[in-house]
C-alpha positions in Angstrom: -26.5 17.9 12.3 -24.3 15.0 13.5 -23.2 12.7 10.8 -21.4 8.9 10.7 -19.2 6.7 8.5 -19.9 3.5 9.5 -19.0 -0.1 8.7 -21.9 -2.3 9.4 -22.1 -6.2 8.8 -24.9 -8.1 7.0 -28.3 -8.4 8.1 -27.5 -12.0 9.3 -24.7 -11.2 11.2 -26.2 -8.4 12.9 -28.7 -10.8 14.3 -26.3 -12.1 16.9 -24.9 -8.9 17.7 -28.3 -7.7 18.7 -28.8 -11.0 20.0 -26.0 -10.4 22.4 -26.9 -7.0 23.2 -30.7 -7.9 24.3 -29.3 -10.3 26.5 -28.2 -7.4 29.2 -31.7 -5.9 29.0 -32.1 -6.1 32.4 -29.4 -4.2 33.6 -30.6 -0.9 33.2 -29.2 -0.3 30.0 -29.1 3.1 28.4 -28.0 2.0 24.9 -29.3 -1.2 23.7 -28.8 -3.0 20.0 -32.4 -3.4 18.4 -34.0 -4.9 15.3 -35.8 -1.5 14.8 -33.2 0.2 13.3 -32.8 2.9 16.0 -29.4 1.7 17.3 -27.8 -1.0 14.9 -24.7 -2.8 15.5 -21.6 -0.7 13.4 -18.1 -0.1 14.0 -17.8 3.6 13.6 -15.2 4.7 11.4 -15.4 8.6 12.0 -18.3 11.2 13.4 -18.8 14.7 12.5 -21.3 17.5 12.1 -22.0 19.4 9.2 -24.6 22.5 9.1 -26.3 21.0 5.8 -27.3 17.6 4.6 -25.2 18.6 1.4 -22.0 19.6 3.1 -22.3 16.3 4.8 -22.9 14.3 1.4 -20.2 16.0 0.2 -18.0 14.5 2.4 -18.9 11.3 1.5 -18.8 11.5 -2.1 -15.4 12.5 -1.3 -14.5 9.4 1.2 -15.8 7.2 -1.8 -14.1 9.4 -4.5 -11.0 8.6 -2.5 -11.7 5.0 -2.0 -11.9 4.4 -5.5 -8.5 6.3 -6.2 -7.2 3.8 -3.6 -8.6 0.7 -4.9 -10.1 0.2 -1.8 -11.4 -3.7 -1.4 -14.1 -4.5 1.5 -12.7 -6.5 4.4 -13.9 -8.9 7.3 -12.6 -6.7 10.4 -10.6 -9.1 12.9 -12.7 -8.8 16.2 -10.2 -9.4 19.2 -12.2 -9.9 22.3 -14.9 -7.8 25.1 -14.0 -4.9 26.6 -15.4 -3.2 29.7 -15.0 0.4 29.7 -16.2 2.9 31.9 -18.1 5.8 31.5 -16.9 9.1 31.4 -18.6 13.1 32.1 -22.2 13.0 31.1 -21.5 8.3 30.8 -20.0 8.5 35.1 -21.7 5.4 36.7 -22.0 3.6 33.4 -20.2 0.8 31.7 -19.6 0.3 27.9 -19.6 -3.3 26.7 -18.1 -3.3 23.2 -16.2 -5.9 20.9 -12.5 -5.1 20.4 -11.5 -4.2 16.8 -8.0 -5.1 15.6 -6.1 -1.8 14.5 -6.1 -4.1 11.0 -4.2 -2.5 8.1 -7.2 -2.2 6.1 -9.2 -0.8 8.8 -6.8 2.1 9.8 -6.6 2.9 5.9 -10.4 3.3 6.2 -9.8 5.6 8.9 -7.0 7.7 7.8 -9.1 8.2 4.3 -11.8 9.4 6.4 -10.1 11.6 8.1 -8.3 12.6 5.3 -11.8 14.0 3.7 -13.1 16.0 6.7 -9.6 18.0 6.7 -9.3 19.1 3.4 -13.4 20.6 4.1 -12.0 21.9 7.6 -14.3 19.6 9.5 -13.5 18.7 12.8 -14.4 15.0 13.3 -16.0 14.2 17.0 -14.7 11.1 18.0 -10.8 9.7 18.9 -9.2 9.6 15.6 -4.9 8.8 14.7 -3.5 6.5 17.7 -6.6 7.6 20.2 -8.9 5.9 17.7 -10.2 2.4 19.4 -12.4 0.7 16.6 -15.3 -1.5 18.5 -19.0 -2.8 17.9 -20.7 -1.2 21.0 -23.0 -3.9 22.3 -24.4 -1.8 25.4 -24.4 0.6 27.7 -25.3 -0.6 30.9 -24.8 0.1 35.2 -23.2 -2.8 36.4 -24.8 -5.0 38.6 -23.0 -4.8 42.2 -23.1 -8.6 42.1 -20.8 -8.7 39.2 -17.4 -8.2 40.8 -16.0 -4.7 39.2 -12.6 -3.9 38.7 -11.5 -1.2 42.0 -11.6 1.9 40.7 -7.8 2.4 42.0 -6.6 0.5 39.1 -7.0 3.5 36.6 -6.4 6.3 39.3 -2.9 7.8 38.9 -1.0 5.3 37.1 2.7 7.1 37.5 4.9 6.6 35.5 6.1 3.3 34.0 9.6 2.0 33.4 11.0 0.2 30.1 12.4 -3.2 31.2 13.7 -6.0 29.4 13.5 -9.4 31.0 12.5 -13.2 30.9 9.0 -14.5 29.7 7.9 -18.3 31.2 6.2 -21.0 29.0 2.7 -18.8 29.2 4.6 -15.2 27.8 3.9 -14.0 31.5 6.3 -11.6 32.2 8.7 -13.5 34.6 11.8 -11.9 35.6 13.5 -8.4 35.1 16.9 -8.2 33.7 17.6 -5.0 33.2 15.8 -1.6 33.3 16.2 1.0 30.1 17.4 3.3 33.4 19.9 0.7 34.6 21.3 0.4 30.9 24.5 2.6 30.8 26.0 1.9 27.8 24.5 0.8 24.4 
C-alpha cells in the first residue's frame, strides 16, 4: 500500500487552491484539485509503501515521536511562485502546474525527520528526497493548449556543461558583464 506525510492547509485556504485548480478544467487535465476529497491540495513531505496498515502507522507514530523530541512548532510554508514542469515516462505530453515551496528551514527539518523515520525501518521513500526534494502544491496536471506559447523543448535537451564566472550585475541583478571565468583564474 502506498502511504503519504503531507502538510495540508486549512479548509479555508484550500478553497482557493481548488479554486485555482478548477479554473484549468478545460484543458484536458488528468489531475484536478476537488472539494470531494479525492485529490486535495497538500505539499507532500515524503511517500512510501508499506505491506501493512500497521507498519505504515508505525512510521508515523515515529515521525511524531520524533517531532516532539524536536520541539517541532507548525509553520506557514513561504510559497515562491508557478512552476511549469513537464511530464516525464508514463507523465510524456503532460505539464505539471504546481506552487513553488521555499526550501524554508522549517520545512527541510520536516523533511529530513521524515526521512529520518523511514531509514531506521529500512523503507525506501518514493519520491525526490535530500537536494532532489522540490516541495510544491500541485495545482494540475494538464496538456497544454498549443495556443499557449510553450517553452522549445531544446531548452532542457543537452544542457553541457556550465562554467563558474564572476562578473558585473546592472541596476535589475541581470547578469551584465563577465569578468573573469573560475577557468581563466590562475592564481588564488
Amino acid at each position: 500500500m502506498l502511504y503519504t506525510i503531507v502538510l495540508t492547509p486549512s479548509a479555508a485556504s484550500a478553497s482557493k487552491y481548488i479554486e485555482a485548480s478548477q479554473a484549468y478544467e478545460n484543458h484536458k487535465p488528468q489531475y484536478l484539485l476537488n472539494l470531494k476529497g479525492t485529490s486535495s491540495p497538500h505539499i507532500t513531505v515524503v511517500q512510501f509503501e508499506c505491506a501493512t496498515i500497521d507498519k505504515a502507522h508505525q512510521v508515523w507514530q515515529g515521525l511524531c515521536k520524533n517531532l516532539q523530541e524536536k520541539h517541532f512548532e507548525f509553520f506557514s510554508p513561504e510559497l515562491t511562485g508557478m512552476a511549469f514542469v513537464e511530464g516525464k515516462g508514463a507523465y510524456q505530453g503532460t505539464t505539471w502546474i504546481e506552487i513553488s515551496v521555499a526550501r524554508s528551514e522549517a520545512m527541510m527539518r520536516l523533511h529530513q525527520s521524515a526521512l529520518d523515520v523511514l531509514r531506521t525501518r529500512q523503507i525506501k521513500p518514493l519520491n525526490a528526497v535530500d537536494q532532489m526534494y522540490r516541495p510544491h502544491i500541485t495545482l494540475t496536471r494538464i496538456t497544454l493548449p498549443e495556443q499557449l506559447p510553450a517553452w522549445p523543448q531544446t531548452l532542457f535537451d543537452n544542457p553541457g556543461l556550465f562554467n563558474l564566472e564572476f562578473g558585473e550585475s546592472d541596476h535589475l541583478w541581470q547578469y551584465a558583464h563577465r569578468i573573469v571565468s573560475f577557468t581563466e583564474t590562475t592564481e588564488l
